[in-house]
C-alpha positions in Angstrom: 0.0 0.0 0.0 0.9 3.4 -0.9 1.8 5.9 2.0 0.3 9.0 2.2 4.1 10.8 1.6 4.7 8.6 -1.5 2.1 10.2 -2.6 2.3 13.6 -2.1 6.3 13.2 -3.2 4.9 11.7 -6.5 2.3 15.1 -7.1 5.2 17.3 -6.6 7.1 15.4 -9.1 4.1 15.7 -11.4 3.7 19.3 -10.7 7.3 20.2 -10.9 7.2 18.3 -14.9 3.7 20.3 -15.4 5.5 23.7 -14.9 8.4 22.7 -16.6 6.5 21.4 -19.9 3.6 24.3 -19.7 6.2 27.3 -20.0 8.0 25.4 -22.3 4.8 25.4 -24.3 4.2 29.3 -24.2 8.2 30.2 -24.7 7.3 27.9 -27.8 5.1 30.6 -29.1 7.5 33.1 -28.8 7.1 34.8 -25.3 10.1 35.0 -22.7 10.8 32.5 -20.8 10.8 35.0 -17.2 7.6 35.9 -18.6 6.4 32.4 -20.0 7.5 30.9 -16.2 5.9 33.7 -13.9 2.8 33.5 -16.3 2.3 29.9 -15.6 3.1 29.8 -11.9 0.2 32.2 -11.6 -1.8 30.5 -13.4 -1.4 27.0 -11.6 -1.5 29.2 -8.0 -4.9 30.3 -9.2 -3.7 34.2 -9.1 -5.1 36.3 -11.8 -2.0 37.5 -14.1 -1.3 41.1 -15.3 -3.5 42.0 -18.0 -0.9 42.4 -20.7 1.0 39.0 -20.0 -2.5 37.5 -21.3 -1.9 35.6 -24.3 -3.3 37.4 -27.5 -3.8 34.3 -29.6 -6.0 31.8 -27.2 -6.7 29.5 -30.1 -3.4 28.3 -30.3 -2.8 24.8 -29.3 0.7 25.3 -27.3 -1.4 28.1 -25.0 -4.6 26.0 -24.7 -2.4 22.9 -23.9 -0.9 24.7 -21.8 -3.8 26.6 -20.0 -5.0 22.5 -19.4 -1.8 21.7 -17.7 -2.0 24.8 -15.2 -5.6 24.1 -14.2 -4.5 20.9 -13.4 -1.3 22.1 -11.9 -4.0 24.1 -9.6 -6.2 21.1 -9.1 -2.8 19.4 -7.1 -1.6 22.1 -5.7 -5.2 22.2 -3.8 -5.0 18.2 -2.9 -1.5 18.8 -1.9 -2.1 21.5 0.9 -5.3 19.7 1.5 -4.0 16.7 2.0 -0.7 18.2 4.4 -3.3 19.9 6.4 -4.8 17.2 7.5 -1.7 15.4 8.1 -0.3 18.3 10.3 -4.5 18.3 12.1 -4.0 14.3 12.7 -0.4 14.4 14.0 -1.8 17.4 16.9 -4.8 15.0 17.7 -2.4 11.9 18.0 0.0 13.9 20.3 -2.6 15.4 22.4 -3.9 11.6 22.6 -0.9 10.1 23.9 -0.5 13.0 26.6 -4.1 12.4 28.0 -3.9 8.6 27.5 -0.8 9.3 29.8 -2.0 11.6 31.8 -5.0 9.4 32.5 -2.7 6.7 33.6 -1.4 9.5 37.0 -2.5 8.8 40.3 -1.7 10.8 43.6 0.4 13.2 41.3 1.2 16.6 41.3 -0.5 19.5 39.6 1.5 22.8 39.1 0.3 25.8 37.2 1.6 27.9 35.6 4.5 28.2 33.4 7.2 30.3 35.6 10.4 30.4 36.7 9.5 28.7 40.5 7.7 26.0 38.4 10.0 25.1 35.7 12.5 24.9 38.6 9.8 22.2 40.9 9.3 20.2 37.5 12.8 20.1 36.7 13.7 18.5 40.3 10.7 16.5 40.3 11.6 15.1 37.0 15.2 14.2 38.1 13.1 12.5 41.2 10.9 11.0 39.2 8.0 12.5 40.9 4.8 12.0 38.5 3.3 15.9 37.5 1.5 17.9 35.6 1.6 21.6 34.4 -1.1 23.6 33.6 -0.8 26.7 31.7 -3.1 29.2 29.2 -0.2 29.7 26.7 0.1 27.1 24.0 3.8 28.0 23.6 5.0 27.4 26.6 2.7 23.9 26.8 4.3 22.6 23.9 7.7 23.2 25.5 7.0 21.4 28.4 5.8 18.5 25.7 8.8 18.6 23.7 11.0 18.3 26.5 9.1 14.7 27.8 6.7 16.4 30.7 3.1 16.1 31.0 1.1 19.6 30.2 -2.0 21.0 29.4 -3.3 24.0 27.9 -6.0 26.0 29.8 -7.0 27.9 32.7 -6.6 26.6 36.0 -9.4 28.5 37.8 -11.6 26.4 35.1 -12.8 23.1 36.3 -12.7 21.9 32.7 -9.0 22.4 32.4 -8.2 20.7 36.2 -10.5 17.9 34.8 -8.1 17.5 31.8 -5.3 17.4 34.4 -7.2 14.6 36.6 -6.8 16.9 39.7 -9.5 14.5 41.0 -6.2 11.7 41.6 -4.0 14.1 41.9 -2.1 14.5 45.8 -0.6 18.0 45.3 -1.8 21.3 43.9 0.8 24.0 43.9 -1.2 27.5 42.4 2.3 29.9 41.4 0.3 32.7 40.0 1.8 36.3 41.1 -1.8 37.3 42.3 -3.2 36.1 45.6 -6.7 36.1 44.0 -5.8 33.8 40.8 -4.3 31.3 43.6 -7.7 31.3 45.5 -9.5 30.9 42.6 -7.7 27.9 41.3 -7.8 26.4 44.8 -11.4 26.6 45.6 -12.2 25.3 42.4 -9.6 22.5 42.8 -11.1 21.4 46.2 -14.1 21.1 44.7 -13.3 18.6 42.7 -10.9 16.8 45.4 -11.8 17.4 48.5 -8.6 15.8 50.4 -6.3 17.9 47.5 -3.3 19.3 49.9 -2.5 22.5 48.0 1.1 24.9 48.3 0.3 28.3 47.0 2.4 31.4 46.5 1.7 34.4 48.3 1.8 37.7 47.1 0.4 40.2 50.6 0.9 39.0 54.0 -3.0 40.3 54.3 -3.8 38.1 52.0 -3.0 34.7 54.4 -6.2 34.1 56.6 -8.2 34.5 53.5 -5.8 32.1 51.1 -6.0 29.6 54.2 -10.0 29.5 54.4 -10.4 28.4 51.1 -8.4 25.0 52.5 -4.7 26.3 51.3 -2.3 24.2 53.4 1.0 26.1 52.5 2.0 29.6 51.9 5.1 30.7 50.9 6.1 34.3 50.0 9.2 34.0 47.1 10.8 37.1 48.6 10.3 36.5 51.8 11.9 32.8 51.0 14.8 34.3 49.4 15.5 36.9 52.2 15.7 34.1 54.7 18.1 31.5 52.4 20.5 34.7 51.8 20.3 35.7 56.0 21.3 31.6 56.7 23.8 31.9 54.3 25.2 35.3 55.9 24.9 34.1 59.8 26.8 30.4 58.8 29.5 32.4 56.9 30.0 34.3 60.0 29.5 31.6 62.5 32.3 29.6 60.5 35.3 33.2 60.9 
């Protein structure tokens, strides 16, 4: 059986000898060959050509024959893009198959969202530790990354129980909401523990204000980046000292 590449390698073949033979025709009838090519590779494109590169004598057999070779030159150029769209379309639908049949397959894992640099950092050590997770995130880009590099990801917003659905936040142990806004993170989280009710969630926290309300909604951890990085810098600083 013929694959679906054989045969599109085999129309551009035949395309490629249809351009080469239709200008051939017209430079037979005396017009340049720039002119006899560009004419003919708008014609098979389906563009309309300048008025006065139209051929004057249109009962001639080299420009009818020719004219027939274009319209079919057309006619594969539409099965070819045709045919390498739904190619491309098949090959998204496989890969997004295989990364919710895997994703599926998760139990008591992790769910992070989103895509920053505190979370590429957690799924980079939870990968080495070969810690099952996913990562949810709105931008496609940064999804696909996550994909490409051998990580489980989905596209969406995390506040929407659809997307945590995708993400099976219903087996999942762990919810860690990163977002730099207190409200995104209580959003995510009450619409997580909706779904999973014994969900343990670690959020970030942007306003110390902002902590009785972030633990209501059934946050277990809170952790302010700065405040983190102040107190790793101040260890570092008291055992330097303690050590002169």
């Amino acid at each position: 059986m013929i694959g679906l590449r054989a045969v599109q390698k085999l129309l551009i073949g035949l395309l490629l000898a249809i351009f080469i033979v239709s200008t051939l025709l017209i430079v037979y009838i005396g017009i340049g060959l720039m002119p006899a090519m560009l004419w003919n590779f708008l014609n098979i494109i389906g563009a309309t050509f300048p008025i006065e590169m139209a051929l004057v004598d249109s009962t001639n057999i080299f420009a009818f024959t020719s004219s027939v070779l274009d319209i079919i030159g057309e006619l594969i150029i539409t099965i070819l893009l045709t045919s390498m769209f739904y190619q491309a379309l098949g090959r998204i639908n496989i890969k997004r198959g295989i990364i919710a049949h895997r994703i599926n397959a998760l139990n008591r894992h992790i769910v992070i969202t989103p895509v920053n640099g505190i979370s590429i950092n957690i799924a980079k050590m939870l990968k080495k530790n070969r810690i099952p997770f996913v990562i949810i995130d709105p931008r496609r880009k940064d999804v696909e990354r996550f994909i490409e590099e051998g990580m489980l990801a989905v596209q969406g917003d995390a506040s929407q129980a659809s997307t945590l659905a995708e993400a099976h936040i219903e087996k999942a142990s762990n919810l860690l909401a990163l977002e730099e806004e207190d409200i995104k993170n209580v959003l995510i989280a009450v619409t997580a523990k909706r779904i999973n009710g014994k969900l343990r969630i670690a959020s970030r926290i942007k306003k110390s204000e902002d902590t009785a309300r972030m633990k209501r909604v059934g946050i277990n951890y809170l952790v302010m980046p700065e405040v983190a990085v102040g107190d790793e810098i101040a260890g570092f600083i008291f055992s330097m000292r303690s050590k002169q």
